[in-house]
Residue frames as qw, qx, qy, qz and C-alpha x, y, z in Angstrom:
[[0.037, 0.180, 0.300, 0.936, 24.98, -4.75, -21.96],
 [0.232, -0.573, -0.669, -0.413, 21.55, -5.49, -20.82],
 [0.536, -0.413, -0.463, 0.573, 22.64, -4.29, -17.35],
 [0.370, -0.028, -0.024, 0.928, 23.53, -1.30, -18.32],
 [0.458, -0.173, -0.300, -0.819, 19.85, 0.06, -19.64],
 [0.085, -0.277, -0.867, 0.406, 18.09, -0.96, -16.32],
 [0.264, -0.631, -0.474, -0.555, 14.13, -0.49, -16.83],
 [0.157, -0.501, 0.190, -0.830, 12.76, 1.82, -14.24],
 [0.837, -0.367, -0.067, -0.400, 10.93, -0.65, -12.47],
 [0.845, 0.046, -0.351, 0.401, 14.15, -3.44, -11.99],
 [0.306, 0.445, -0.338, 0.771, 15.82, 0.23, -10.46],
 [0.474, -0.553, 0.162, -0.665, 13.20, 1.51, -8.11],
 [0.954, -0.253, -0.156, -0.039, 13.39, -2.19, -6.85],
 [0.722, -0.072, -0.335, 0.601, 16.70, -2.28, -5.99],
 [0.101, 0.484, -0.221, 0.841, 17.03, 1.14, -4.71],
 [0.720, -0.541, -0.099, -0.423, 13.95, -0.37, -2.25],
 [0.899, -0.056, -0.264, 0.346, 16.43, -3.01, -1.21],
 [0.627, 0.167, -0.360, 0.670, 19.16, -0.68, -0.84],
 [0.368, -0.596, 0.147, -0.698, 16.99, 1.66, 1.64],
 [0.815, -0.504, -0.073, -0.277, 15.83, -0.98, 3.28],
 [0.885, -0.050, -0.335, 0.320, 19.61, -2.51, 4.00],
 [0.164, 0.442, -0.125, 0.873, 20.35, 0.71, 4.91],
 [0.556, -0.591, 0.060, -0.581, 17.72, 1.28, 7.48],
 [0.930, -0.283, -0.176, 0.153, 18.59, -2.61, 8.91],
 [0.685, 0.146, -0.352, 0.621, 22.17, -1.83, 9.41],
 [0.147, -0.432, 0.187, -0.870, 21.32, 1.53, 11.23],
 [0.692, -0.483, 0.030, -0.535, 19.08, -0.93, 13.55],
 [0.889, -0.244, -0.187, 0.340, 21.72, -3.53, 14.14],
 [0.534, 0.337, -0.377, 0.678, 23.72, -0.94, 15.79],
 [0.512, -0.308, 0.332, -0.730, 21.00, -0.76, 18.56],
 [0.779, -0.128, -0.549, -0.275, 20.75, -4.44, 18.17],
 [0.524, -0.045, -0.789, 0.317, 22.30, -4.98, 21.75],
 [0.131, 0.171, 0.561, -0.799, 20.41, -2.80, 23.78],
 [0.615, 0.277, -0.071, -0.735, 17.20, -3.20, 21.48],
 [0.154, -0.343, 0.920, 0.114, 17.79, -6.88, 21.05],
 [0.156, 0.265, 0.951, -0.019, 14.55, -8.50, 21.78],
 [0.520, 0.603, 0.298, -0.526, 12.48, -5.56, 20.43],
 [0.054, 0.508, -0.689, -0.514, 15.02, -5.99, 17.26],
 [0.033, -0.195, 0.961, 0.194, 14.18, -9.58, 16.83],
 [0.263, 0.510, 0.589, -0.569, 10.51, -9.22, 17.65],
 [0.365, 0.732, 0.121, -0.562, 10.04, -6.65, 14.96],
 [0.010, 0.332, -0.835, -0.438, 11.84, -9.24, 12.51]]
């Protein structure tokens, strides 16, 4: 139940996560011609 009433801060945090796994997956599909700038910029 507590899940359900997520505080505004616990959301904006995961919604940071779920940009940011979102942007990674959109750069590992340039990960083989962008490899070593990929892994670099890890």
């Amino acid at each position: 139940m507590g899940r359900l009433a997520t505080p505004p801060r616990e959301a904006s945090l995961w919604m940071c996560a779920h940009n940011h796994e979102q942007i990674f997956n959109q750069v590992n599909i340039y990960d083989t011609s962008l490899s070593d700038f990929h892994t670099y910029t890890l």
